[in-house]
C-alpha positions in Angstrom: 121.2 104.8 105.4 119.8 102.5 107.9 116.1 102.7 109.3 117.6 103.8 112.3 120.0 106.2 110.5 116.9 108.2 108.9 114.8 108.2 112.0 117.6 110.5 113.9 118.2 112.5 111.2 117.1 115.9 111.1 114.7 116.2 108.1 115.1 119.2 105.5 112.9 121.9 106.3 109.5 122.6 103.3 109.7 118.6 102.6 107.1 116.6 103.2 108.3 112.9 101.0 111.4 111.4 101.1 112.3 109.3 98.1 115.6 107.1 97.9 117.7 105.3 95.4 120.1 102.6 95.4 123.2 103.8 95.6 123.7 101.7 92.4 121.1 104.0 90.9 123.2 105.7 87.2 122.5 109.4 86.3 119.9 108.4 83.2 117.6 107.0 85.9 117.3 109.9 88.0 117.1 112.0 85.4 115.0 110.2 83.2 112.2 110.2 86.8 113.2 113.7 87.7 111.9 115.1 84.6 108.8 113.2 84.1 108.1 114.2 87.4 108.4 117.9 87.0 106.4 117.5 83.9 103.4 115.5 84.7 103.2 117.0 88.0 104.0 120.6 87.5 102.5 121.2 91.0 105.8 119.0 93.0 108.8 121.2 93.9 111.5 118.1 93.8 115.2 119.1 95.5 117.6 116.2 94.2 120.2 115.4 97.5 123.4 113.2 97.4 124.5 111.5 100.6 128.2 111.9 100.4 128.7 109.1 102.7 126.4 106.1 101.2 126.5 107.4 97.7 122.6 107.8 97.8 120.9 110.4 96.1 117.1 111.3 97.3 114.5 113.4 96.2 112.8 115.8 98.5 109.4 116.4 97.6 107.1 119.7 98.8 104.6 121.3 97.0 103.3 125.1 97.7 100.3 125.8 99.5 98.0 126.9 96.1 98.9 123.4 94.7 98.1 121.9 98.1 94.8 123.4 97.5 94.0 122.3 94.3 95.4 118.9 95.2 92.6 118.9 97.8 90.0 119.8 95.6 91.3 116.7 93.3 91.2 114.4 96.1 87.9 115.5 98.1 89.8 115.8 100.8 87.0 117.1 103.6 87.7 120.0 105.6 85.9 121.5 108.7 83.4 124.5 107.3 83.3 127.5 109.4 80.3 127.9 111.4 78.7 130.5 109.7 78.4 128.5 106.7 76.6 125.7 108.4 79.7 123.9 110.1 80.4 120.3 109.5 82.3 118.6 106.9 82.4 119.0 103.6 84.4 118.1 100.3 87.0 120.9 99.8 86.6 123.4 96.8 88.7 125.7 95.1 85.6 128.3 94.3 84.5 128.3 97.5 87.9 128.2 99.8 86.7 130.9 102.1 83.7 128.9 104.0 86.6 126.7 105.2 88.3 126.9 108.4 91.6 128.5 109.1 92.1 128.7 105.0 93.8 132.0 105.4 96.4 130.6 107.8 99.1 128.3 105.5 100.7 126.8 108.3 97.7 125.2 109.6 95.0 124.4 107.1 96.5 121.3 106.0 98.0 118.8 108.3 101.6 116.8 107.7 99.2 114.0 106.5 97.1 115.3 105.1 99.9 117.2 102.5 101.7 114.0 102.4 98.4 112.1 101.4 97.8 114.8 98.7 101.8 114.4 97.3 101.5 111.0 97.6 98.4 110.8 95.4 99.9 112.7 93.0 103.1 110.3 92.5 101.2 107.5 92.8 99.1 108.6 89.8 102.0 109.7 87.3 101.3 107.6 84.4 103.1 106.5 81.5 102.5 107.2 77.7 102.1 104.6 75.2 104.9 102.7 74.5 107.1 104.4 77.3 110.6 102.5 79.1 113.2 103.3 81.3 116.3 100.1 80.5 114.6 96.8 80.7 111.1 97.9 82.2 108.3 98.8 79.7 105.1 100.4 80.5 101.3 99.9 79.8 99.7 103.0 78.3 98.2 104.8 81.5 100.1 102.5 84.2 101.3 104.5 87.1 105.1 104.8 87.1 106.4 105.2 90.6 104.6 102.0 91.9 106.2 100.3 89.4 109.3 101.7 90.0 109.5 100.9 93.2 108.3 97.3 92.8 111.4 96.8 90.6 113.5 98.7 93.1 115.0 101.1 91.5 113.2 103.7 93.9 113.9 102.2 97.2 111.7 103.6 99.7 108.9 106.6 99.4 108.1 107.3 103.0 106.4 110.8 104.5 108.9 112.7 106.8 107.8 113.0 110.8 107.3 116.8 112.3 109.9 116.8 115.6 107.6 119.6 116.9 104.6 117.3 117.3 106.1 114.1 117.8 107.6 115.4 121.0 104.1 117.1 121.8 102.4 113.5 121.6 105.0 112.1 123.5 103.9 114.2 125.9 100.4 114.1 125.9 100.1 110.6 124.7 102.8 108.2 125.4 104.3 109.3 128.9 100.9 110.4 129.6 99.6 108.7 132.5 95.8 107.6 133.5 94.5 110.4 131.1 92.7 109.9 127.4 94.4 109.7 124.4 94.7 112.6 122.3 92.6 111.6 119.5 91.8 114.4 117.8 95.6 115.0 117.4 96.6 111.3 116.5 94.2 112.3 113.5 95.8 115.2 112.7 99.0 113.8 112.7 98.7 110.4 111.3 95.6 110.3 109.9 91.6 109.2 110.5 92.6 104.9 110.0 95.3 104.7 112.8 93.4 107.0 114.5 90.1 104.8 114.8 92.5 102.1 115.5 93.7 103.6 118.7 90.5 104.6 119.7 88.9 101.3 119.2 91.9 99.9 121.0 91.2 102.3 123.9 87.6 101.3 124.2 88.1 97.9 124.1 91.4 98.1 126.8 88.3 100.5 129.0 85.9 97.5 127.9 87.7 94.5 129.3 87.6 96.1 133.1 84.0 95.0 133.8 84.4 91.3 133.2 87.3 91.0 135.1 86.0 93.0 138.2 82.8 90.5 137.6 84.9 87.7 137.6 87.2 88.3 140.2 84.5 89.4 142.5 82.8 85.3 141.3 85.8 83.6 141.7 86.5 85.1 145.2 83.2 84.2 146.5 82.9 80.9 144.6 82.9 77.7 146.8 85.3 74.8 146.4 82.8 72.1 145.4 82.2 71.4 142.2 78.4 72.6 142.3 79.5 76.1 142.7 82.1 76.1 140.4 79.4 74.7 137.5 77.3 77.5 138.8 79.9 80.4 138.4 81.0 79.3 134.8 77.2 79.6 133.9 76.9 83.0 135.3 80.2 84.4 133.8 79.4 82.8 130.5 75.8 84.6 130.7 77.6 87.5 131.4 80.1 87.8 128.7 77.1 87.4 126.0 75.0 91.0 127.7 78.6 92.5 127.5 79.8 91.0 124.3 76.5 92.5 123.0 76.4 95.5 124.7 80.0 96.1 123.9 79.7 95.9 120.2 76.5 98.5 120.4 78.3 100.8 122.1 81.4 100.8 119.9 79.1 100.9 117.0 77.5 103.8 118.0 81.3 105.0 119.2 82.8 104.8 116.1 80.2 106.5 114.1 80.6 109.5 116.6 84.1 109.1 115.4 83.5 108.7 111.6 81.1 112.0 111.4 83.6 114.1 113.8 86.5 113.1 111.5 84.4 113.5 108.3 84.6 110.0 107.1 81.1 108.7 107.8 79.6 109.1 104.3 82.7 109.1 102.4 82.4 107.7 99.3 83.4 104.1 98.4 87.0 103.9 97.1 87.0 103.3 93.4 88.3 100.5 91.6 92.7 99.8 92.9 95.7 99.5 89.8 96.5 96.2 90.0 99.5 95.5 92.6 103.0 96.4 91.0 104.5 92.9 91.2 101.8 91.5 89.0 103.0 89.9 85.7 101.3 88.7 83.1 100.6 88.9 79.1 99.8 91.4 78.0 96.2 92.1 76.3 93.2 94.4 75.5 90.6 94.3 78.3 87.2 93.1 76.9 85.6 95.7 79.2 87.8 98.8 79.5 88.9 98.0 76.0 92.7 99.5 77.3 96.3 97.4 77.1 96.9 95.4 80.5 98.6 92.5 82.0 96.4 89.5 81.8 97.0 86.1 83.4 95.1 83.0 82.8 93.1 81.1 85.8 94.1 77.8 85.3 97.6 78.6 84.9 97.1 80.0 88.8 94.4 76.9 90.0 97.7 74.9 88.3 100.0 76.7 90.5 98.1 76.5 93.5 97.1 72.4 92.8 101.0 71.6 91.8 102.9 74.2 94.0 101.0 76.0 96.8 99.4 72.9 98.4 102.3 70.2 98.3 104.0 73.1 99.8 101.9 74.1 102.6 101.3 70.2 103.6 105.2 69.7 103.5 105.9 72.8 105.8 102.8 71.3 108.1 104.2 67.9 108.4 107.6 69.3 109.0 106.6 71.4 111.6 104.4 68.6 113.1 107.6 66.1 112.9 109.7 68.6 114.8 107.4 69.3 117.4 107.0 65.4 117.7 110.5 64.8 118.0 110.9 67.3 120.5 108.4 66.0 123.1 109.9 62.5 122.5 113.2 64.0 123.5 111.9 65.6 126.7 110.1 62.6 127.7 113.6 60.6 126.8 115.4 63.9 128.9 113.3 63.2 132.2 113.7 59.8 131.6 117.0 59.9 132.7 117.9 60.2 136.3 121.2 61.0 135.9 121.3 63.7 133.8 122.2 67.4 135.2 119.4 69.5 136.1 119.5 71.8 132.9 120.2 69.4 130.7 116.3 69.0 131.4 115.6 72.1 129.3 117.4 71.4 126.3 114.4 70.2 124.1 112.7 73.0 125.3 115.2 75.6 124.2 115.7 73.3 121.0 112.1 73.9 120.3 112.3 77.2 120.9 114.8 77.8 118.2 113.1 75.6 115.5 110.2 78.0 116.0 111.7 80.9 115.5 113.9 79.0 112.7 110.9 78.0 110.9 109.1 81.6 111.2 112.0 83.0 109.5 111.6 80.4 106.8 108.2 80.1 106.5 108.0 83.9 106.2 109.9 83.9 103.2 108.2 81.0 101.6 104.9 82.3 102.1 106.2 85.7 100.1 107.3 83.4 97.5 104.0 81.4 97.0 102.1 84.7 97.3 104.3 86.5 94.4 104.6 83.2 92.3 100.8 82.9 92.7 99.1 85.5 91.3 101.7 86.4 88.1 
């Protein structure tokens, strides 16, 4: 189904991941996933849908509140502690669930994301035994399956469902709302602490901007026409923007740590080391540090890459775009040359530039995906 298709489609109630297949996808494959799924995570309740109309089948992936549980005390997920324990935040813990808020209510402990973060750690770390494959695709002892997977599309997408209840309630509160503060707290909730913090930096900073351009409208109004005084107002407003430059990364400093400790991510722990990206290839080897199997590819075969490939590339797209652009300008000039010419025939080479852009962001896009995957195998 289309993006589109999905979005207006009423999501089955008790899932919280969505995972889709080609509708080329045969029965071994989804059978072959299905059951390593329901054996190395034992915690996943997986439903197994077929669209009648595409031919796609999807899994629908929940998990019951007591694995929800121990999947936050996996994760160190923090959660708000009751006040009469001390309050604040605080890894979760199995042995002590009761100091936490609202544990003995299963609707709202946990939030959408925050069971969605907890499923999707648990797919994303389903690893593969020694000397494990599925058709043409052969796994690393440990490497995690459903990446891989869906780097080599046989899973096609593995997206979190949205709740209708509180997207409606946002949309109400946040989007139509009119000259009032953002909801923060509930963006959190709902879509986690990251797009949270970006929304409220992008509010402070939107809040920010109003003082320099009150200063400089009030300095432009009452700025004289001779060049003296317009020296002497550029001086002024760039002294300005320094103190508020200055004072406005203080204050979101200070802002976002407010944030940070109210959302319980101010001493979170650094993230440990990442798997390497799905689409990396390479030999494969024994790691002279973690002494494990892993895909290994030489540096000079990359600098070679990058010398050979990347660069003559890049500097061909440059002078291309550069030629282009020159050729259009000589055209315009050429254009208003002309007397004769109708009137919007004067704006050809500007829509003919126009298109060549967007032309060459289409192509460059795709280029740039190319030298990125081709780089780094």
């Amino acid at each position: 189904m289309s993006h589109k298709a999905w979005m207006k489609t009423v999501p089955t109630e008790n899932c919280d991941v969505l995972m889709t297949f080609p509708d080329t996808t045969d029965d071994h494959t989804l059978l072959w996933l299905l059951n390593h799924i329901r054996l190395g995570i034992p915690e996943l309740i997986v439903q197994v849908r077929h669209h009648k109309h595409t031919r796609v089948y999807a899994f629908f992936v929940t998990a019951t509140y007591e694995s929800l549980l121990r999947g936050a005390d996996e994760i160190g997920l923090r959660k708000p502690v009751k006040a009469e324990f001390g309050g604040g935040m605080r890894s979760f813990s199995c042995e002590e669930d009761y100091i936490y808020e609202n544990i003995e209510n299963e609707l709202y402990f946990f939030t959408s994301q925050e069971r969605q973060n907890i499923i999707r750690y648990w797919l994303e770390n389903l690893r593969a035994k020694q000397g494990e494959s599925l058709h043409n695709i052969h796994f690393l002892e440990g490497q995690p399956i459903i990446p891989e997977l869906a780097a080599r599309g046989v899973i096609q997408q593995l997206f979190p469902l949205h709740e209708q209840r509180i997207l409606k309630r946002l949309m109400k509160s946040w989007v139509q709302a009119v000259c009032e503060a953002q909801p923060l707290d509930d963006i959190c909730d709902y879509f986690g602490v990251k797009i949270a913090m970006y929304f409220a930096w992008l509010g402070f900073y939107t809040s920010a901007m109003v003082y320099p351009a009150v200063f400089g409208s009030i300095l432009y109004t009452f700025t004289d026409s001779d060049q003296t005084s317009q020296d002497i107002s550029c001086v002024v407003f760039a002294i300005f923007n320094v103190i508020w430059a200055t004072l406005f990364l203080e204050e979101w400093k200070r802002r976002g740590a407010e944030f940070a400790y109210k959302w319980g991510t101010l001493d979170t722990p650094a993230e440990s080391i990442e798997e390497p990206r799905p689409q990396f290839r390479g030999m494969k080897r024994i790691s002279p540090v973690t002494s494990v199997e892993e895909f290994y590819y030489p540096p000079w075969k990359r600098l070679l890459f990058q010398c050979l490939i990347s660069l003559p590339v890049c500097l061909t797209c440059l002078a291309l775009v550069f030629l282009l652009m020159l050729g259009c300008f000589q055209l315009q000039e050429f254009v208003l040359s002309v007397q004769e010419l109708p009137r919007i025939l004067r704006f050809l080479p500007k829509v003919i530039l126009a298109v060549i852009v967007t032309a060459c962001d289409e192509l460059y896009k795709k280029v740039a995906l190319w030298l990125n995957d081709m780089g780094v195998w």
